[in-house]
TIDO-634752 format. One record per residue (C-alpha): x, y, z; residue number from 1; residue in one letter. Coordinates in pm, 1 decimal, decimal comma. Last residue first. Layout:
BEGIN
<rec X="X" Y="Y" Z="Z" k="NUM" r="A"/>
...
***
This chain:
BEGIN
<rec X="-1208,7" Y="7984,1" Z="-5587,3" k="69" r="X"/>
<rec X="-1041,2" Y="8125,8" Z="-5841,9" k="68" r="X"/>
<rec X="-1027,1" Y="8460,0" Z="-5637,0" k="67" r="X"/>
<rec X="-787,5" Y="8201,5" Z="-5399,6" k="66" r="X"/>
<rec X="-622,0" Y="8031,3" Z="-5644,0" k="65" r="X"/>
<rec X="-498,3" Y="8365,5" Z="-5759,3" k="64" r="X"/>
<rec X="-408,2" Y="8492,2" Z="-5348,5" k="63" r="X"/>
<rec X="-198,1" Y="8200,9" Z="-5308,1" k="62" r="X"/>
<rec X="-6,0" Y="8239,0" Z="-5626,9" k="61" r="X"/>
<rec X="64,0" Y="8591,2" Z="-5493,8" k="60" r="X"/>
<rec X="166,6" Y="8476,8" Z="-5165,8" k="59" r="X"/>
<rec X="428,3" Y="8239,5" Z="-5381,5" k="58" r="X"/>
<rec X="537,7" Y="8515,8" Z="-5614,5" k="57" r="X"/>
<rec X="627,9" Y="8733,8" Z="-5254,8" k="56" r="X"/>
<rec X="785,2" Y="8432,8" Z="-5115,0" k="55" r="X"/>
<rec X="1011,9" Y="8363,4" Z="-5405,3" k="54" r="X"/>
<rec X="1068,0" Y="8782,7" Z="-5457,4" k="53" r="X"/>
<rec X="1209,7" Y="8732,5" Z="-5099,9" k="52" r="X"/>
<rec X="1441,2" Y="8442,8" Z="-5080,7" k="51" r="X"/>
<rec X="1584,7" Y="8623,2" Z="-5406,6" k="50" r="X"/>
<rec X="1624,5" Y="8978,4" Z="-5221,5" k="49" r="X"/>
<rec X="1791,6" Y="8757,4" Z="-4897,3" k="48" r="X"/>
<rec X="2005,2" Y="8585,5" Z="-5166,3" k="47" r="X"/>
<rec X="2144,8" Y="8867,3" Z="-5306,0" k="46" r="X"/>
<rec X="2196,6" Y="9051,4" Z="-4948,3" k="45" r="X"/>
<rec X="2393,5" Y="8804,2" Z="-4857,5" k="44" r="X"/>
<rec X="2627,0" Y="8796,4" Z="-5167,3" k="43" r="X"/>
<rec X="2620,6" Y="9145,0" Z="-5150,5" k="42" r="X"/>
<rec X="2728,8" Y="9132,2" Z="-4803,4" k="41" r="X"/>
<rec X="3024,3" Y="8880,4" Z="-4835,6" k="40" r="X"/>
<rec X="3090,2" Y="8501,5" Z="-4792,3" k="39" r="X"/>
<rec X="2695,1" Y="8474,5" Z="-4666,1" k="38" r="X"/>
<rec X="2663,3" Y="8255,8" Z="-4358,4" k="37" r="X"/>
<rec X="2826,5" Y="8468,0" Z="-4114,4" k="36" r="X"/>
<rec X="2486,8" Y="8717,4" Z="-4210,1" k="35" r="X"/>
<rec X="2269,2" Y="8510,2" Z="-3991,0" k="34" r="X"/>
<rec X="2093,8" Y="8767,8" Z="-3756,8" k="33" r="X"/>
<rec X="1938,8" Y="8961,0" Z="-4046,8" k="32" r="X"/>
<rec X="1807,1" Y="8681,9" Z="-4213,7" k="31" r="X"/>
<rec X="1590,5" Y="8571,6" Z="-3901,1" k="30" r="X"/>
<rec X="1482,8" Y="8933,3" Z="-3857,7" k="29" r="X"/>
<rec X="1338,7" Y="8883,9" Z="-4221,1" k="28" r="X"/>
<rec X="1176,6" Y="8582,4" Z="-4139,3" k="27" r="X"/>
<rec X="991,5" Y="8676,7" Z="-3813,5" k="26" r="X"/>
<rec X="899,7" Y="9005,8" Z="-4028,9" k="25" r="X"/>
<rec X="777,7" Y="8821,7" Z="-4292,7" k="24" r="X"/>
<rec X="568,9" Y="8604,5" Z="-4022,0" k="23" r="X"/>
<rec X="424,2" Y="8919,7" Z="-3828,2" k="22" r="X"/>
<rec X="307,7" Y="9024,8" Z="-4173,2" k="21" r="X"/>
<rec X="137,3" Y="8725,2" Z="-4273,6" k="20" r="X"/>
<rec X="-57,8" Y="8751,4" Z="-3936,2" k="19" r="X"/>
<rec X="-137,6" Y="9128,8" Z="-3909,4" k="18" r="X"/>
<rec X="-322,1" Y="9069,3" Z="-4253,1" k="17" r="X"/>
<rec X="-110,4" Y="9126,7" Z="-4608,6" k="16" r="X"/>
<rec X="-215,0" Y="9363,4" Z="-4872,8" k="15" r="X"/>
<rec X="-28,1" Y="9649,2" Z="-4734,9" k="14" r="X"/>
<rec X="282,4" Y="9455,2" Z="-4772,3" k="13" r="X"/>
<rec X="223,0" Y="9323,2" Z="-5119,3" k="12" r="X"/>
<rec X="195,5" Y="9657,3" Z="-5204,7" k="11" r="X"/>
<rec X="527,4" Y="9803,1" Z="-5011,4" k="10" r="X"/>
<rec X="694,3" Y="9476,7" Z="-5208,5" k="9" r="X"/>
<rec X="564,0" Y="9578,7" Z="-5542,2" k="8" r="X"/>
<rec X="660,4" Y="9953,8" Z="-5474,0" k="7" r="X"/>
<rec X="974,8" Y="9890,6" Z="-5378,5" k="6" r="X"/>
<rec X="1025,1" Y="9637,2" Z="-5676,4" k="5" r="X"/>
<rec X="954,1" Y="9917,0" Z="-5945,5" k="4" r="X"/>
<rec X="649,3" Y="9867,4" Z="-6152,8" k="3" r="X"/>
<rec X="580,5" Y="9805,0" Z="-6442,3" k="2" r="X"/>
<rec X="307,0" Y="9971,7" Z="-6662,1" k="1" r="X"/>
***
């Protein structure tokens, strides 16, 4: 079953320790406070949603090689 990207992000989320999720925040604060670089919102907010399905594939590439281990 797939699931919605809410969900998959709210997962990821609770699967994270206090330090991961102190650095997505860091990251996504640092998005927020550089909007004059997108032409437009959606165009910002495009690229902000790709940034973050990139980092959320990495993590989970992390966590694979990890249980691999």
């Amino acid at each position: 079953m797939l699931q919605s990207p809410k969900l998959a992000i709210l997962q990821s989320l609770d699967a994270m320790d206090k330090v991961q999720m102190e650095e997505v925040l860091i990251y996504i604060k640092g998005l927020l406070n550089k909007p004059e670089k997108a032409s437009d919102y959606k165009t910002f907010k495009k690229e902000a949603m790709k940034e973050i399905r990139q980092a959320l594939r990495q993590e989970k590439g992390r966590k694979k090689l990890r249980l691999a281990v």
